[in-house]
C-alpha positions, 0 to 999 in steps of 0.5 A: 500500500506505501509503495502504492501512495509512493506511486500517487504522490510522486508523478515520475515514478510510475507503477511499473517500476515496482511491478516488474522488479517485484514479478522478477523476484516472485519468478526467480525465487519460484525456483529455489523454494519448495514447490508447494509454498509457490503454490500457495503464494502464486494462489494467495494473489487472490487476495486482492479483491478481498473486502479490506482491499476493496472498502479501505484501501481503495477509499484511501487510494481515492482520496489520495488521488483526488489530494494530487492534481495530475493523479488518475483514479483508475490508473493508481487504483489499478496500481493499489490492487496489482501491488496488493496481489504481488506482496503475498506473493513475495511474503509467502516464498520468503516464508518458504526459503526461510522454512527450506533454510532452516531445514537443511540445518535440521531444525524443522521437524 
């Protein structure tokens, strides 16, 4: 969501300069965590269209780009939602490679 309002606020920076270094990192870590943890990360992004997303975010968003004159509303709405789905995404294959980490020190049982 901040890196969202970044997007807003700041007109130089556009959206996919987060979104395509993100989607690399989620592609490339996708070969180095278990298989079943990019499963559940690549399937999370779903979250996106969730109630939270929906009714509060994008309420912040919307006042967000009304407060900055060169600000479009659908353009950086769409942005908050393609951020939100691409954060679990991350999350969840870093929780993986921590989980795989600490297995092969044999800590996990």
């Amino acid at each position: 969501v901040a890196l969202s309002m970044v997007d807003i606020l700041s007109p130089n920076i556009k959206l996919w300069h987060f979104l395509l270094p993100g989607y690399v990192v989620a592609i490339v870590m996708s070969y180095y965590v278990p298989k079943l943890f990019v499963g559940i990360a690549f399937d999370s992004g779903g979250v996106a269209s969730g109630l939270m997303t929906t009714t509060f975010v994008l309420a912040f968003a919307h006042g967000a780009a009304d407060a900055v004159e060169n600000a479009s509303l659908l353009a950086d709405g769409f942005g908050l939602i393609s951020m939100v789905a691409l954060t679990p995404i991350i999350a969840l294959q870093l929780l993986g490679a921590a989980f795989q980490f600490k297995a092969k020190k044999g800590g996990a049982q």
